[in-house]
C-alpha angles and dihedrals in degrees: 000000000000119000104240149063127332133194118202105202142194141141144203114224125191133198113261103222123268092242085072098078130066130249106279096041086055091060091046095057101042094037102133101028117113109161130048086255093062094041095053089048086056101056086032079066094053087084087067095059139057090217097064100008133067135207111260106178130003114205126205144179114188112213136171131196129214131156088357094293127123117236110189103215103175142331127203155112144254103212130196113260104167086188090074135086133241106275098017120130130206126181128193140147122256111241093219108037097021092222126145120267129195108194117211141156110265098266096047083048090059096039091051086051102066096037076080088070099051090063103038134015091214118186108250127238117190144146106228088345094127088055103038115003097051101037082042090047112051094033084053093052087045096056094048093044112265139124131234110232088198126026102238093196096060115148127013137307089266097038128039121146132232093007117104098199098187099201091058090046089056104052088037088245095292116131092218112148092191132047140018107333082034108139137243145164142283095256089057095044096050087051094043085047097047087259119151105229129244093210114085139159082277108053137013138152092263089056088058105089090046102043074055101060089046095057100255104131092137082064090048093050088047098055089047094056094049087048081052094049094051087050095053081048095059098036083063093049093051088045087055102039108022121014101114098179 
């Protein structure tokens, strides 16, 4: 493994509600649905997309390797407060994990975000962030009026550099959905591993919109660092068993 600096990444996206598009957007995203239930499957879906989700919460754990050895610097998360302006900053510490969290409104949260890589190029660490957190993230930078200061999507689907995308690792790049390089989540990989996993009764990702809606955005933070936690687990355990170059 590389001497330097790694950034383990993830992020929690909810659905924006449905009163904030026009008309004719409305009747795009919901064409085909024709009972409640379908309707509700649809919005439930929002939280999947830039264009009709937003980032709730960015997780991040800060690590450097030398001599082959792992130094923890900081781990923490810059979590969604639309009361607050652009610019503004509020700190406070998570009940669960006891990490630090900087509260900002969605645009100051990007653009905090990729102050990190102008001063550092860190190394990335993610599980499915090649596929969900990077293209999220910078469309969703793009459509709020922020640039990028790296391209997080540099290089091909089988070849990125400086991104350790797990869930790629694990199933050797391939897109199979049966046999032996097949994919799963994060839950099933921790388990199969001897991790323990960050999803419990209390909190999943499918809880996130509406923990949201009901002001929990401390429970939100919380669930993202311990993501977070399990990644940087399994990334050790690839590194040790299975990383080859």
């Amino acid at each position: 493994m590389t001497s330097g600096n790694y950034l383990v990444f993830d992020i929690e996206t909810v659905a924006r509600p449905i009163e904030e598009f026009d008309a004719s957007q409305q009747e795009y995203l919901l064409r085909g649905a024709t009972t409640e239930e379908e309707i509700q499957q649809k919005i439930s879906q929002f939280a999947l997309s830039p264009f009709t989700g937003k980032i709730a919460s960015i997780g991040l754990l800060y690590m450097s390797m030398f001599n082959e050895e792992w130094n923890e610097i900081k781990i923490g998360s810059y979590t969604l407060d639309e009361s607050m302006a652009d610019g503004e900053e509020r700190i406070g510490i998570l009940p669960l994990t006891g990490a630090e969290v900087k509260y900002y409104n969605e645009k100051t949260l990007l653009e905090n975000f990729w102050e990190i890589f102008k001063k550092s190029n860190p190394h990335l660490i993610s599980f499915n962030g090649r596929n969900f957190d990077s293209p999220f993230l910078m469309l969703r930078s793009g459509i709020l009026g922020v640039r990028p200061t790296r391209n997080l999507m540099e290089g091909t689907k089988f070849n990125y550099p400086h991104h350790y995308d797990l869930i790629d690792e694990l199933s050797f790049y391939m897109n199979d959905r049966i046999g032996a390089a097949r994919k799963f989540n994060l839950d099933f990989y921790t388990k199969a591993f001897g991790i323990e996993s960050p999803k419990t009764k209390e909190v999943n990702g499918s809880m996130v919109t509406e923990l949201f809606f009901q002001g929990k955005i401390e429970e939100i933070a919380d669930y993202c660092l311990k993501d977070i936690r399990a990644t940087w687990e399994l990334f050790l355990k690839w590194q040790k068993y299975l990383q080859f170059n």
